[in-house]
C-alpha positions in Angstrom: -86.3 -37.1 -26.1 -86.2 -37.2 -22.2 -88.4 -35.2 -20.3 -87.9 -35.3 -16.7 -90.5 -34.6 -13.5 -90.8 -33.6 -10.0 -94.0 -34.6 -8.4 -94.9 -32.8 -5.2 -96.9 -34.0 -2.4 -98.7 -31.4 -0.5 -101.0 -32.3 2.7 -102.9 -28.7 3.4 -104.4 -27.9 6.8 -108.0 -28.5 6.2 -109.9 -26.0 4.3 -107.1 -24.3 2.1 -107.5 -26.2 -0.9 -108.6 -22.7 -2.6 -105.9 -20.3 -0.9 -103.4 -23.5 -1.8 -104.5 -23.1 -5.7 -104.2 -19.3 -6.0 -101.0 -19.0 -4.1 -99.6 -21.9 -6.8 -100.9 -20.0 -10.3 -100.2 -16.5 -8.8 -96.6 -17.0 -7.5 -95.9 -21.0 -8.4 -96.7 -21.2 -11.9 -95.0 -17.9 -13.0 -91.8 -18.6 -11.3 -91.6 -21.9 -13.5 -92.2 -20.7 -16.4 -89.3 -18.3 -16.7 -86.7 -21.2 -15.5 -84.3 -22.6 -18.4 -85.8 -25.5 -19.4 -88.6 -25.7 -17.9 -91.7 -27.5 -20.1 -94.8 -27.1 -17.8 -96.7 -27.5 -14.1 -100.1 -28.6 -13.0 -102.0 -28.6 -10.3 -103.9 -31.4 -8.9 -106.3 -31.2 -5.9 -109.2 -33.3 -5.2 -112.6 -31.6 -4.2 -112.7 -33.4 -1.1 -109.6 -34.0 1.6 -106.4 -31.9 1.9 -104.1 -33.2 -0.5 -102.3 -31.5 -3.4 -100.0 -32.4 -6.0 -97.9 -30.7 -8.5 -96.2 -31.9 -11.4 -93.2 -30.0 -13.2 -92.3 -30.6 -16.0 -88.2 -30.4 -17.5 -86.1 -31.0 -20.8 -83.3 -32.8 -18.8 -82.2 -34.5 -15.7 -79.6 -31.5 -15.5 -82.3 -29.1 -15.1 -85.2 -30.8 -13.3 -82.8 -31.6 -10.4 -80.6 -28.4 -10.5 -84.5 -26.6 -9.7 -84.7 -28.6 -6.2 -80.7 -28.4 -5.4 -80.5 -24.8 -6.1 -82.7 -23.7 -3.2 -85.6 -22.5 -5.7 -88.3 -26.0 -4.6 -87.5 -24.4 -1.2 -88.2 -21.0 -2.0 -91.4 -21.5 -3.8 -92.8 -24.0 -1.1 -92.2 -21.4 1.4 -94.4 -19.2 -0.5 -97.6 -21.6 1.4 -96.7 -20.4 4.5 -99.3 -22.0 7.2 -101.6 -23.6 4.8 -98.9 -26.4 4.9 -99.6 -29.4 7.8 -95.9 -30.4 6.8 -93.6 -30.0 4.4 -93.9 -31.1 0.9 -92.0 -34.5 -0.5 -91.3 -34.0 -4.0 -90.1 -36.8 -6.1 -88.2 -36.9 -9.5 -88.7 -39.4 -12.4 -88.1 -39.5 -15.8 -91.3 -39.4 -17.8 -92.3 -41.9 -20.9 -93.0 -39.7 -24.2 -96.5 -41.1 -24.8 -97.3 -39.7 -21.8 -96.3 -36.0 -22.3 -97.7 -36.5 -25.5 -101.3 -37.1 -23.9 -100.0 -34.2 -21.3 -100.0 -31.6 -23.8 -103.1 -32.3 -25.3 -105.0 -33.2 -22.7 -104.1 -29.6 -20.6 -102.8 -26.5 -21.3 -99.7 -25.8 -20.0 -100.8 -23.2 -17.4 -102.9 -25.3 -15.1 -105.9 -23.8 -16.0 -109.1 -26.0 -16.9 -109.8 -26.0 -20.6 -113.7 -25.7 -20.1 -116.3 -28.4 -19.7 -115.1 -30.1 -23.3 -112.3 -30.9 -21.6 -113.8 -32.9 -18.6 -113.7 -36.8 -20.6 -109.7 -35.5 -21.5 -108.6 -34.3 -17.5 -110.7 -37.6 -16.7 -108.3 -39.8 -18.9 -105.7 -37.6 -17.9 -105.7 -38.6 -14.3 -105.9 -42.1 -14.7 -102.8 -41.9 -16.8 -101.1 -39.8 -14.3 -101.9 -42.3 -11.6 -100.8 -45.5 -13.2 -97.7 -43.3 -14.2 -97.1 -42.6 -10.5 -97.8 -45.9 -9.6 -95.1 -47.6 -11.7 -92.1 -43.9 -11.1 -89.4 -45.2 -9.0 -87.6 -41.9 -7.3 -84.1 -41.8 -7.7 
């Protein structure tokens, strides 16, 4: 199995972290999840700094590319306006199986937190997802 992923950079104008989040699970997030092929999406911003990042998740290379070529990664990157400083870099890279094994355990597929028993999981969940990054070479 192959599971492909775009990983989006967002740098907000200060103080729209919150106005960034709702705009993603309101009009983002429900976009995605009626795309062919699509496997999941979270959201990732810090509680302090400006800085966002999304991960999408895809069954092929076909699919997860065809979503920025098609003009859709434009369209729904539009849909944050101003809250933008500039626009978003989104990279794509094929993701290890362990890892989207530890993905869909670790958060549901909707972005939304799982509760405060979830905290140790999202913890070890980030620290995957960074040494992940860290080793992803875009095409």
């Amino acid at each position: 199995m192959s599971v492909w992923a775009g990983v989006v950079i967002y740098q907000l104008h200060p103080g729209n972290r919150t106005r960034a989040t709702a705009i993603w699970k309101e009009r983002v997030l429900p976009f995605l999840s009626k795309q062919r092929d699509f496997k999941g999406a979270y959201w990732l911003v810090g509680q302090v700094g400006d800085r966002a990042f999304s991960v999408d998740l895809w069954e092929n290379d076909v699919a997860a590319s065809a979503f920025e070529s098609s003009g859709m990664y434009k369209k729904l990157t539009d849909n944050f306006g101003l809250l933008l400083a500039h626009e978003p870099t989104r990279v794509q890279c094929q993701v290890e199986e362990c890892l989207v094994a530890t993905l869909s355990v670790a958060a549901p597929a909707s972005g939304q937190p799982g509760g405060s028993a979830t905290a140790p999981k999202a913890e070890g969940l980030a620290l995957k997802l960074l040494d992940t990054l860290r080793s992803w070479k875009p095409k």
